[in-house]
N, CA, C and O atoms as a MOPAC input file, in Angstrom:
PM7 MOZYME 1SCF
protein

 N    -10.49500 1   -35.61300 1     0.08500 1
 C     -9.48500 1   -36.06000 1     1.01000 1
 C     -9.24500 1   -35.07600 1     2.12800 1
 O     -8.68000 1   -35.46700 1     3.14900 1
 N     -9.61800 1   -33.89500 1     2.00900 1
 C     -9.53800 1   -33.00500 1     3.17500 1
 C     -8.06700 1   -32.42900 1     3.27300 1
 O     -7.54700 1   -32.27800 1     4.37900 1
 N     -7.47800 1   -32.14700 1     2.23300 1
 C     -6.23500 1   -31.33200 1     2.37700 1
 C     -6.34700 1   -29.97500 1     2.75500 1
 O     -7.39000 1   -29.32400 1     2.69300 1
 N     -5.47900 1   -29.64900 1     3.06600 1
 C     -5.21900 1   -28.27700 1     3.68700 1
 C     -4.94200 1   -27.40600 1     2.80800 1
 O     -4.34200 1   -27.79700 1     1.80700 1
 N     -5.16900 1   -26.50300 1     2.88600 1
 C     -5.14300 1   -25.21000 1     1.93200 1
 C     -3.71500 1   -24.47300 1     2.30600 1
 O     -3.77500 1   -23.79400 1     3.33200 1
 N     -2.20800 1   -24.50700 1     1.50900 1
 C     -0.96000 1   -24.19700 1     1.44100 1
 C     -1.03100 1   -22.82300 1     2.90200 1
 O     -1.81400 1   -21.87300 1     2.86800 1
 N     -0.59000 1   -22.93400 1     3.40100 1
 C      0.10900 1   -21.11500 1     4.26100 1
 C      0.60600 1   -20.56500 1     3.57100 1
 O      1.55600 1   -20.95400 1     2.89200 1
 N     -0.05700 1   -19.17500 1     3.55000 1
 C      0.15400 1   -17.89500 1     3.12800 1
 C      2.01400 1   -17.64300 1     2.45600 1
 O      2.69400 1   -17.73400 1     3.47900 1
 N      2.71600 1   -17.45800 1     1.57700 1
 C      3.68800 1   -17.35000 1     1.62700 1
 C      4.29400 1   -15.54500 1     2.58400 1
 O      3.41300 1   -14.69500 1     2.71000 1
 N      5.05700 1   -15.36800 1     2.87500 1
 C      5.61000 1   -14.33100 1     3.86000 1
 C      5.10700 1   -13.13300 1     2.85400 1
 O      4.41300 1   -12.24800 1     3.35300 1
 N      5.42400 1   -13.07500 1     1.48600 1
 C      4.98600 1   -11.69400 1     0.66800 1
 C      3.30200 1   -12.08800 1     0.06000 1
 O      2.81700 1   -11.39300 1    -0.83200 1
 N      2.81500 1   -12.82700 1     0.44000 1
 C      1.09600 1   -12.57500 1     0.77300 1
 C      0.69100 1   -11.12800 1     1.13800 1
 O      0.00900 1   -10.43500 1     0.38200 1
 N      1.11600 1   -10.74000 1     2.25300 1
 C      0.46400 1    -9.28100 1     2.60700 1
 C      1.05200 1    -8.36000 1     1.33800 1
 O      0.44500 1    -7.35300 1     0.97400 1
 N      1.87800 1    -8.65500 1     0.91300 1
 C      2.10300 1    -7.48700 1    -0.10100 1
 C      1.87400 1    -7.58400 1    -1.24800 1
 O      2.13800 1    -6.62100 1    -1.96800 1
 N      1.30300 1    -8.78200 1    -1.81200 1
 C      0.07700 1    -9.22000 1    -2.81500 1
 C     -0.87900 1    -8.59500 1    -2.84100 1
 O     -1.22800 1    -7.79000 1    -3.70500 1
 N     -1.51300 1    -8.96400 1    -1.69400 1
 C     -3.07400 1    -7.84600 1    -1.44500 1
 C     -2.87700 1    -6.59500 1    -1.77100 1
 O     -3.52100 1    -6.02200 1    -2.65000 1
 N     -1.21400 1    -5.63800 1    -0.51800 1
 C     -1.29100 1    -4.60000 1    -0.73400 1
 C     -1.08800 1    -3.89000 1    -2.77500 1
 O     -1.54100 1    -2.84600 1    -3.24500 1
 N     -0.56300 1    -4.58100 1    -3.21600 1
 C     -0.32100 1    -4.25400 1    -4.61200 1
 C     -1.91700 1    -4.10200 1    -5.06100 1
 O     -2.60500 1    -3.10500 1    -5.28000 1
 N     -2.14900 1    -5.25400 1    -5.09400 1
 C     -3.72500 1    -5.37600 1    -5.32500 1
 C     -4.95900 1    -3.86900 1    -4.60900 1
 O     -6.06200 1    -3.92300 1    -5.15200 1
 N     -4.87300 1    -3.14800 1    -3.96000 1
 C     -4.84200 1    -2.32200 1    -2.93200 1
 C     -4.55400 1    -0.68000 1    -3.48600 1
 O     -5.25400 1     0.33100 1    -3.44200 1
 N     -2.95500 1    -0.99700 1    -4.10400 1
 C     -2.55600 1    -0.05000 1    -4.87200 1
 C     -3.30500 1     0.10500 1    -5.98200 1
 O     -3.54300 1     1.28500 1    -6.24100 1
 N     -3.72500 1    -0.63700 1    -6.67100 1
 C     -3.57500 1    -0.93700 1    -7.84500 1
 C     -5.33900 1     0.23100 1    -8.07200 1
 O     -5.60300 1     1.08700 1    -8.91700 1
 N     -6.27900 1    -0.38000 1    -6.72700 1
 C     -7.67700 1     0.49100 1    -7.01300 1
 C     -7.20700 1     1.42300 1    -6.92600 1
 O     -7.60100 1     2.15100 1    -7.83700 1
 N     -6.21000 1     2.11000 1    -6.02800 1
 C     -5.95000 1     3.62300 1    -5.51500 1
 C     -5.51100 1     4.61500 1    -7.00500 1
 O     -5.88800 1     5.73200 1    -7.36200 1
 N     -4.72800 1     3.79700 1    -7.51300 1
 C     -4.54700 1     4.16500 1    -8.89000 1
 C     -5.62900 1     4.38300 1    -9.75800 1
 O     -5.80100 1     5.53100 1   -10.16600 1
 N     -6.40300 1     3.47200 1   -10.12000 1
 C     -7.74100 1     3.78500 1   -10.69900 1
 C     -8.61700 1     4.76500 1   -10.12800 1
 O     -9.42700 1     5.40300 1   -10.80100 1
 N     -8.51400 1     4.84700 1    -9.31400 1
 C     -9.37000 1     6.15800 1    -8.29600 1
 C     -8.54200 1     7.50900 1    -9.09100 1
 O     -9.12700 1     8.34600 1    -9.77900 1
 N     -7.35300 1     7.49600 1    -8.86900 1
 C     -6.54600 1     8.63500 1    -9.27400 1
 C     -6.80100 1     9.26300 1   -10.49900 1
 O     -6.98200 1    10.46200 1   -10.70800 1
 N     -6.79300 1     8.11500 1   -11.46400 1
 C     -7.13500 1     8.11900 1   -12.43600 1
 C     -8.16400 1     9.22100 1   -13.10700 1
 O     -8.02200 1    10.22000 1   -13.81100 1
 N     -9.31200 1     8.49000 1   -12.49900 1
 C    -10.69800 1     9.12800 1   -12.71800 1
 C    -10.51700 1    10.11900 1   -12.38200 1
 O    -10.99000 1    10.91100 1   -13.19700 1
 N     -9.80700 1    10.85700 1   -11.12600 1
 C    -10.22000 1    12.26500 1   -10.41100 1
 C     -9.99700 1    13.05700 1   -11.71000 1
 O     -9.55100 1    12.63400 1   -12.77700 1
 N    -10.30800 1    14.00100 1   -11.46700 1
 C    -10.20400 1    15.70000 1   -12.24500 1
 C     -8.82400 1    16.44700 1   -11.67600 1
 O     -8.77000 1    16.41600 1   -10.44700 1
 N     -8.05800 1    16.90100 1   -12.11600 1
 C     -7.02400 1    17.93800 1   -11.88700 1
 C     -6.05800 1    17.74200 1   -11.73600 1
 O     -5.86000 1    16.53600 1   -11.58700 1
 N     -4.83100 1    18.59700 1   -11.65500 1
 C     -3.47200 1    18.39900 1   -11.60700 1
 C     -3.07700 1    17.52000 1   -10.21700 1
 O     -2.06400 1    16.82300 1   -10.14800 1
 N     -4.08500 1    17.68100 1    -9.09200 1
 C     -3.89100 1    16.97800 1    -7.72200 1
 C     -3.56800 1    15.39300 1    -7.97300 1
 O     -2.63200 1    14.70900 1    -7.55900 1
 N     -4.89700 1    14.99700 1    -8.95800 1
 C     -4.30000 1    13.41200 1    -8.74800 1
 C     -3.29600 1    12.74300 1    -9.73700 1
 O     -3.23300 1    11.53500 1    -9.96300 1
 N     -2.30700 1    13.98900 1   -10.44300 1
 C     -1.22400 1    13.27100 1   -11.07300 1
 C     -0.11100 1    13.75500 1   -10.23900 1
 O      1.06800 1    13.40200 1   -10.25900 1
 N     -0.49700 1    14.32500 1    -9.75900 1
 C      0.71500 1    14.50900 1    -8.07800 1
 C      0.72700 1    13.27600 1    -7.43900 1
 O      1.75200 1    12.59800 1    -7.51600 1
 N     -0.52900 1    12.74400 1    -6.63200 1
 C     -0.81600 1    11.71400 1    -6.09700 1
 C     -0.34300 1    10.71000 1    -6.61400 1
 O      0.36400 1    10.00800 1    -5.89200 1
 N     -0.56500 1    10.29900 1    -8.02900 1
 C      0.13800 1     8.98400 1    -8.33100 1
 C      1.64400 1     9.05100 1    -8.86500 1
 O      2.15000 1     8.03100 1    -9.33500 1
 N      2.38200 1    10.28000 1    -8.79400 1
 C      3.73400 1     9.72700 1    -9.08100 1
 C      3.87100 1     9.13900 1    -7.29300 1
 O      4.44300 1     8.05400 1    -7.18800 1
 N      3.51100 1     9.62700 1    -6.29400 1
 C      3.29200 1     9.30900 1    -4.96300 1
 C      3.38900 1     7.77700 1    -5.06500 1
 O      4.21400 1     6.87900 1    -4.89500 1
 N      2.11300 1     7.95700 1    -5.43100 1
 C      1.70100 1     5.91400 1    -5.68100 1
 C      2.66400 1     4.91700 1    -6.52600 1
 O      2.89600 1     3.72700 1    -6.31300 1
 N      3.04800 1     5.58200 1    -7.32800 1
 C      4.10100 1     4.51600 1    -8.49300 1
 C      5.30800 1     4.65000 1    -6.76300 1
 O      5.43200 1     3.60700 1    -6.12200 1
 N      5.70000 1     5.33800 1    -6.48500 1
 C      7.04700 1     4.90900 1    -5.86000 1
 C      6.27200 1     4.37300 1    -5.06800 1
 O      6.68700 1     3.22200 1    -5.20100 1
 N      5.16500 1     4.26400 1    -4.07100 1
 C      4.72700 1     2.89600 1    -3.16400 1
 C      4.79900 1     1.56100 1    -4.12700 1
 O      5.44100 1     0.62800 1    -3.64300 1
 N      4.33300 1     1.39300 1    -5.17400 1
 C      4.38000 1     0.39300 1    -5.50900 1
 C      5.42600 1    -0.13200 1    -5.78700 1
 O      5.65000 1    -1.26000 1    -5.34600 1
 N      6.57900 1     0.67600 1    -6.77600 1
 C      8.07400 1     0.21300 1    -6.74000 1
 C      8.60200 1    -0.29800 1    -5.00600 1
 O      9.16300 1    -1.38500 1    -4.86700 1
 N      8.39700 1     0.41900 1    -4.05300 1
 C      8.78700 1     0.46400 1    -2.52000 1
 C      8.01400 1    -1.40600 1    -2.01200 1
 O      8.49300 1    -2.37400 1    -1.42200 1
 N      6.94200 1    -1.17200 1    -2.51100 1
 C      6.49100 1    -2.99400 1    -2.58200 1
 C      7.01300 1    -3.68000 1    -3.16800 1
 O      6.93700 1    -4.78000 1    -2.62100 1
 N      7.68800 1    -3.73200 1    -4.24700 1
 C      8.74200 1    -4.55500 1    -5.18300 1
 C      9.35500 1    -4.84600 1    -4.49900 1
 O      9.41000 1    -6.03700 1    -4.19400 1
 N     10.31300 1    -3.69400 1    -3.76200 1
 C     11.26400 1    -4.17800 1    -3.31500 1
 C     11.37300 1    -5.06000 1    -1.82300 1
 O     12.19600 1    -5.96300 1    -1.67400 1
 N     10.41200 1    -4.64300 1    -0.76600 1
 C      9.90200 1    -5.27500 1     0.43700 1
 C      9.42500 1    -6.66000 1     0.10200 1
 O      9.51000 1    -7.50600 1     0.99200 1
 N      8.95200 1    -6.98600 1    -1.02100 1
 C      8.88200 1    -8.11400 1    -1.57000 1
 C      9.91200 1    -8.92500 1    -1.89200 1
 O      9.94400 1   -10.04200 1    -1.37500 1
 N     10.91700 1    -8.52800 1    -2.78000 1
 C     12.25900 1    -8.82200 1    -2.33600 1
 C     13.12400 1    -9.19600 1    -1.44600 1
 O     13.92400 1   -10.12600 1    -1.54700 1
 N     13.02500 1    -8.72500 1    -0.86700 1
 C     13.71400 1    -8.69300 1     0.48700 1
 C     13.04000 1   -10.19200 1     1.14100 1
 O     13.60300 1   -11.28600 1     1.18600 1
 N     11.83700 1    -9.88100 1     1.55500 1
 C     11.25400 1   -11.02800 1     2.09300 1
 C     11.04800 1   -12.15600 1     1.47200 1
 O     10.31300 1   -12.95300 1     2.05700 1
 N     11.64300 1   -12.57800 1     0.07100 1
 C     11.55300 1   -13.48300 1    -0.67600 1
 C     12.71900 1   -13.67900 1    -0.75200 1
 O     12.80800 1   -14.54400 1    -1.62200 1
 N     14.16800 1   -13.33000 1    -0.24300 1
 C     15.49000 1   -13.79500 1    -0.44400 1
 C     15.56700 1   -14.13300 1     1.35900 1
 O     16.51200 1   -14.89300 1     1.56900 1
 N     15.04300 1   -13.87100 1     2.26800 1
 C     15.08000 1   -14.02500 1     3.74800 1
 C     14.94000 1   -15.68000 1     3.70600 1
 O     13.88600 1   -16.31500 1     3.70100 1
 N     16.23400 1   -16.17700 1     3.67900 1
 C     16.48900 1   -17.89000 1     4.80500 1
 C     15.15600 1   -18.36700 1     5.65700 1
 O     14.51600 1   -19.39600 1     5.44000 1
 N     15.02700 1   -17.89700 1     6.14300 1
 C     13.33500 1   -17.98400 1     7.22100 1
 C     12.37800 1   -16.74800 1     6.73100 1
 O     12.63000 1   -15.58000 1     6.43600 1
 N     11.38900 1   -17.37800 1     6.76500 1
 C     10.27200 1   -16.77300 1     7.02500 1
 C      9.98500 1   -15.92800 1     8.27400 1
 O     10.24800 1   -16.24300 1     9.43500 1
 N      9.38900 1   -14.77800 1     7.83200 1
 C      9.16700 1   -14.06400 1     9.27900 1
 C      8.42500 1   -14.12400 1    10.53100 1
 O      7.34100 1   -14.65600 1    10.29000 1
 N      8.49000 1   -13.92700 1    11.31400 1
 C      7.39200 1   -14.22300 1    12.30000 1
 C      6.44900 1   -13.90900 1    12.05300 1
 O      6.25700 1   -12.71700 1    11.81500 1
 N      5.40700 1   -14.84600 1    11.99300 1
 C      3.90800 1   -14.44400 1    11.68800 1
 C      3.07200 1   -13.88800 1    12.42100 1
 O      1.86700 1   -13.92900 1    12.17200 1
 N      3.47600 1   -13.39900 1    13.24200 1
 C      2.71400 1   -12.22700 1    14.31400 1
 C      3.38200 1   -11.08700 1    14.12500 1
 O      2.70900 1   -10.05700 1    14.08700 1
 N      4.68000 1   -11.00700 1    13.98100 1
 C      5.27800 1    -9.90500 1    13.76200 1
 C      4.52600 1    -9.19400 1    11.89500 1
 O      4.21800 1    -8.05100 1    11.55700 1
 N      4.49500 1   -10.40900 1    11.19100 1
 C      4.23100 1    -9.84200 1    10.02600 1
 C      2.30400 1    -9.35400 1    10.03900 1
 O      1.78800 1    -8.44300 1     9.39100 1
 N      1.69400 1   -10.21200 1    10.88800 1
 C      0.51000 1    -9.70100 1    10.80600 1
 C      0.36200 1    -8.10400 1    11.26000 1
 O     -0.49800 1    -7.32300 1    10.85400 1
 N      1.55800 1    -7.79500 1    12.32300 1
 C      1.16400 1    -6.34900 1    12.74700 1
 C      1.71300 1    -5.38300 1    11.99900 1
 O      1.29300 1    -4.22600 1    11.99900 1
 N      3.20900 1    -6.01300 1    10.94700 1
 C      3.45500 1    -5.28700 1     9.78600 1
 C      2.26300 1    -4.86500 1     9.12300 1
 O      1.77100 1    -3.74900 1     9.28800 1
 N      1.74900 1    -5.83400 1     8.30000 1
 C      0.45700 1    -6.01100 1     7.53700 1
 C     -0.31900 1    -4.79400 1     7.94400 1
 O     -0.34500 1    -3.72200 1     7.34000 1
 N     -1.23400 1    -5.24800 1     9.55800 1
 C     -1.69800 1    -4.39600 1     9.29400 1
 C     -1.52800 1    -2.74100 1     9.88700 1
 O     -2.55100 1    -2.18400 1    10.28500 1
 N     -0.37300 1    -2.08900 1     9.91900 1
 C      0.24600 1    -1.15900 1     9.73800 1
 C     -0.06300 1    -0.46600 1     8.44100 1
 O     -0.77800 1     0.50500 1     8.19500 1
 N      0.77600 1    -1.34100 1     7.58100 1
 C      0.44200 1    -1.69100 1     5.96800 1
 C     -0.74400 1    -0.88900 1     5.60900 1
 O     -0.75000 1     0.24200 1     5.12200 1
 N     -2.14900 1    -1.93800 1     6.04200 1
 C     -3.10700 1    -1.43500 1     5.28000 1
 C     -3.80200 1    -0.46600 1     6.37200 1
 O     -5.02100 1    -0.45900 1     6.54500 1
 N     -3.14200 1     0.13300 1     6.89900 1
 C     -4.39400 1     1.27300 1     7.71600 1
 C     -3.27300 1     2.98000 1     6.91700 1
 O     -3.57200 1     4.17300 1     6.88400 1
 N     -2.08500 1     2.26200 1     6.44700 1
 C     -1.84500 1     3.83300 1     5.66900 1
 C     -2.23400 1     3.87100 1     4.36300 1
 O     -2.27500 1     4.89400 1     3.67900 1
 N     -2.64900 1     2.27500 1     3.84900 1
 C     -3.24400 1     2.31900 1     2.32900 1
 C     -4.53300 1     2.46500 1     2.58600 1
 O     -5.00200 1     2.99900 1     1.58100 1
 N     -5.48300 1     2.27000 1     3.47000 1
 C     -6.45000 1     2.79100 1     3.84300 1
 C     -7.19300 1     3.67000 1     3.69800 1
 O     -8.26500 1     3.76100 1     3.09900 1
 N     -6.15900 1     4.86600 1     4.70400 1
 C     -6.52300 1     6.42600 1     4.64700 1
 C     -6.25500 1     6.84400 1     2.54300 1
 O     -6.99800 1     7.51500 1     1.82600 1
 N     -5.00900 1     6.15700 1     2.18100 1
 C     -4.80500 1     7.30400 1     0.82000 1
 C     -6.02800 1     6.42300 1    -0.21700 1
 O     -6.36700 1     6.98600 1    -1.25800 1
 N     -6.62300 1     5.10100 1     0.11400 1
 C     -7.84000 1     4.84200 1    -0.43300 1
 C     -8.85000 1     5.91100 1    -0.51000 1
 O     -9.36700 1     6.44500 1    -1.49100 1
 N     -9.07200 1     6.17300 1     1.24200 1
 C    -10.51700 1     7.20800 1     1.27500 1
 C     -9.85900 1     7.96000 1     0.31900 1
 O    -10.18900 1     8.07800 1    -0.86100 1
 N     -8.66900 1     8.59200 1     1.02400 1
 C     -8.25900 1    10.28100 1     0.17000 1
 C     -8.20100 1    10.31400 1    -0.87200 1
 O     -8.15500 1    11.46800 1    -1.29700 1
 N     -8.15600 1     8.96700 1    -2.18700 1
 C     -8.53300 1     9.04700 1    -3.54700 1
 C     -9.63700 1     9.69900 1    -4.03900 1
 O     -9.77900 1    10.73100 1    -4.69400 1
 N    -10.71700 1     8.52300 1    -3.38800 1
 C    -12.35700 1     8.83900 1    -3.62500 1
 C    -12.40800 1     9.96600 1    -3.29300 1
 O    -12.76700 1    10.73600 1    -4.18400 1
 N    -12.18900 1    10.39000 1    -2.34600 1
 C    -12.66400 1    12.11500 1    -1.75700 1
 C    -12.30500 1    13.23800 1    -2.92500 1
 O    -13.02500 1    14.12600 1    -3.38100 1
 N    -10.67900 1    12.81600 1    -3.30900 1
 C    -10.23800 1    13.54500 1    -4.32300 1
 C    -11.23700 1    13.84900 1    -5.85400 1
 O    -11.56800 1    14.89100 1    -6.41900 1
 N    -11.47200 1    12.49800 1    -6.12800 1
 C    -12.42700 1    12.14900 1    -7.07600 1
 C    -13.83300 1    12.94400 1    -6.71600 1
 O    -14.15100 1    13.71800 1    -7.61900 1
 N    -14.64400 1    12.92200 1    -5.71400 1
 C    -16.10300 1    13.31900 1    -5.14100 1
 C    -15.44700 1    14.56500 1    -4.88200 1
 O    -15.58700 1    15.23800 1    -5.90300 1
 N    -15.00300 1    15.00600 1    -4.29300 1
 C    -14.81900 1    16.77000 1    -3.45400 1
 C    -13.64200 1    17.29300 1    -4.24700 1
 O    -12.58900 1    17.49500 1    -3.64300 1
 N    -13.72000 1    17.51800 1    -5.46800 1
 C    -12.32300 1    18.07800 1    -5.87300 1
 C    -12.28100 1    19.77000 1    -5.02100 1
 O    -11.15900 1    20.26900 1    -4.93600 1
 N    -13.05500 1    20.29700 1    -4.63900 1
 C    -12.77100 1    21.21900 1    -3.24500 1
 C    -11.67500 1    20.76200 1    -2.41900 1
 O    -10.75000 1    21.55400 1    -2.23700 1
 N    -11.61900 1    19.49100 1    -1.83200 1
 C    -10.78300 1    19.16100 1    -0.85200 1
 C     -9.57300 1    18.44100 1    -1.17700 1
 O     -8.90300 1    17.67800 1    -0.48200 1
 N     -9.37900 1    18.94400 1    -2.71200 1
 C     -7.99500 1    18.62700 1    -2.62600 1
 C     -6.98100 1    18.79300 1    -2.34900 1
 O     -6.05000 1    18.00300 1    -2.50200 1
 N     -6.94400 1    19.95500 1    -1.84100 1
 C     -5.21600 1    20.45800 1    -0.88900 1
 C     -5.22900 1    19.63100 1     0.35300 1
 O     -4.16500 1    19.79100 1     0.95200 1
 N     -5.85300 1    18.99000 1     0.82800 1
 C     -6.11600 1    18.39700 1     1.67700 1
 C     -5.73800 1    16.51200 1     1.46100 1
 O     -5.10900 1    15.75000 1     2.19400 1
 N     -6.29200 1    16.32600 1     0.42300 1
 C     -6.26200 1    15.16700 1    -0.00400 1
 C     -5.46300 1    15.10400 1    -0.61600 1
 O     -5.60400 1    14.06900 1    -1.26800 1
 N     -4.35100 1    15.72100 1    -0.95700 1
 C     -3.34500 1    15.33300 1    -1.59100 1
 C     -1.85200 1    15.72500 1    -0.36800 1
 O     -0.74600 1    15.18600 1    -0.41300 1
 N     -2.19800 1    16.53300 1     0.38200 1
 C     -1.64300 1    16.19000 1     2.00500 1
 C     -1.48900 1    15.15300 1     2.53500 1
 O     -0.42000 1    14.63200 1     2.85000 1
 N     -3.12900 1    14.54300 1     2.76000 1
 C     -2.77700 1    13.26400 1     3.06000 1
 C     -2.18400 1    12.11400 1     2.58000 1
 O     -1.48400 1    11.19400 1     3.00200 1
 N     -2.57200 1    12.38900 1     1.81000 1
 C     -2.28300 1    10.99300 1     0.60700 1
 C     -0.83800 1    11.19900 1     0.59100 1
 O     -0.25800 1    10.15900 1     0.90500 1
 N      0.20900 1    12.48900 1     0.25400 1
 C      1.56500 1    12.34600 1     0.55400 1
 C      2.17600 1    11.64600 1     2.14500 1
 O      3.20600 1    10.98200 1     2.25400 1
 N      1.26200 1    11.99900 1     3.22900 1
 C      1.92100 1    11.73700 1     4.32700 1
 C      1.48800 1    10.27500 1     4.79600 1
 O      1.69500 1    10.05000 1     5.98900 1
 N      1.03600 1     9.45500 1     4.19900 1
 C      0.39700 1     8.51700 1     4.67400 1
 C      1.16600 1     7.61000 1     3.21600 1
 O      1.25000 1     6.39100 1     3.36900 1
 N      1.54400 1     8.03000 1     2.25500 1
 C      2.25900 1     7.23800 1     1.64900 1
 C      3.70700 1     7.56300 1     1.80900 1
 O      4.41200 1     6.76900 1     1.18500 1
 N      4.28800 1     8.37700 1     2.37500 1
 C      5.65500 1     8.26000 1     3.17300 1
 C      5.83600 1     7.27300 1     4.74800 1
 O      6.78500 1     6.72600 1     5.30900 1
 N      4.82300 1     7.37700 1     4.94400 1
 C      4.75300 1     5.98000 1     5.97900 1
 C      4.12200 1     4.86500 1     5.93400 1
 O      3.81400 1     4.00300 1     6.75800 1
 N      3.95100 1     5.05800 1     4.61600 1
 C      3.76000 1     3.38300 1     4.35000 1
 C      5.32000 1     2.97300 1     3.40800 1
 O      5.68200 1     1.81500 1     3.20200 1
 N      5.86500 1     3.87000 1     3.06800 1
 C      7.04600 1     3.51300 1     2.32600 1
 C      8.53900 1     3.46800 1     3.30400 1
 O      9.65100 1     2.96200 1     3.15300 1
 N      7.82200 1     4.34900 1     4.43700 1
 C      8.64200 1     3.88000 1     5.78900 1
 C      8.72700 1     2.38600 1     6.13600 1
 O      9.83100 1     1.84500 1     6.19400 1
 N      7.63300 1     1.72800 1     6.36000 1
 C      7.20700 1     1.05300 1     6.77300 1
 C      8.05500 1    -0.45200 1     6.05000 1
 O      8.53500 1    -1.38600 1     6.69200 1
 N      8.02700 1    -0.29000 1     4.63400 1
 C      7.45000 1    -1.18600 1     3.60900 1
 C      9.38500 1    -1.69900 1     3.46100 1
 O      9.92700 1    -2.69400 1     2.98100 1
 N     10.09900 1    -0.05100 1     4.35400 1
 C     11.75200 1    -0.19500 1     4.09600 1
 C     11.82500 1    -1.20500 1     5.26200 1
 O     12.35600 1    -2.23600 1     4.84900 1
 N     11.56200 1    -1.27200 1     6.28400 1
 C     11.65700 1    -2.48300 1     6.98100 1
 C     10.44100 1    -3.50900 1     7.52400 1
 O      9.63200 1    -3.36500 1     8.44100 1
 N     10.67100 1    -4.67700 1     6.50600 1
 C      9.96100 1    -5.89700 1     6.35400 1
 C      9.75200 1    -6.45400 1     7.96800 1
 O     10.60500 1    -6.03800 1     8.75200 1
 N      8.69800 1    -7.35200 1     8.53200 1
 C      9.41500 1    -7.69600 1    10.00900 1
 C     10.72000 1    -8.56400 1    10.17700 1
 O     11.28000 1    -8.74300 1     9.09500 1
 N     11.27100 1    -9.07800 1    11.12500 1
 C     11.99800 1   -10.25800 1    10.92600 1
 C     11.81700 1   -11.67800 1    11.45900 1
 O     12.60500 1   -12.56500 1    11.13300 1

């Protein structure tokens, strides 16, 4: 019959991003050393910080603007991005972990910036 495939609900992008989290964690996991259990108490509060942005945008009367939320989004995933690489790296170069665990703090404080205001 050719139906249409539902629109995205507004906490879609933060589906993925959980999903997103969720490898970064497994990356962490695997690494070697005290660095990547630094890193993921980091990561548990992004993911709690998605709970709640999820929230939020799931009690919102309207839906958000969908241009506004695409540039949320991808905001979103260019700071889950970088603490992606900076997992693996952590994991491959445990040399460069003062580094990678730099980043990975400052790039998950602005994604938890970010994540405190949903678009509208």
């Amino acid at each position: 019959m050719g139906g249409r495939d539902a629109e995205p609900g507004p906490t879609a992008p933060l589906d993925r991003l959980t999903a997103m989290l969720a490898t970064v964690v497994t990356l962490l996991q695997q690494a070697p050393g005290p660095e990547s259990k630094r890193c993921l108490a980091v990561i548990d509060a992004s993911v709690m910080a998605v709970g709640r942005a999820a929230a939020k945008l799931a009690a919102r009367p309207a839906p958000p603007d969908p241009e506004a939320l695409s540039r949320w989004h991808h905001a979103l995933r260019g700071s889950l991005t970088a603490i992606a690489g900076w997992a693996q790296m952590l994991g491959v170069q445990p040399e460069s972990a003062g580094r990678a665990v730099e980043a990975i703090e400052r790039n998950a404080a602005t994604l938890m910036e970010l994540l405190e205001l949903p678009p509208d």
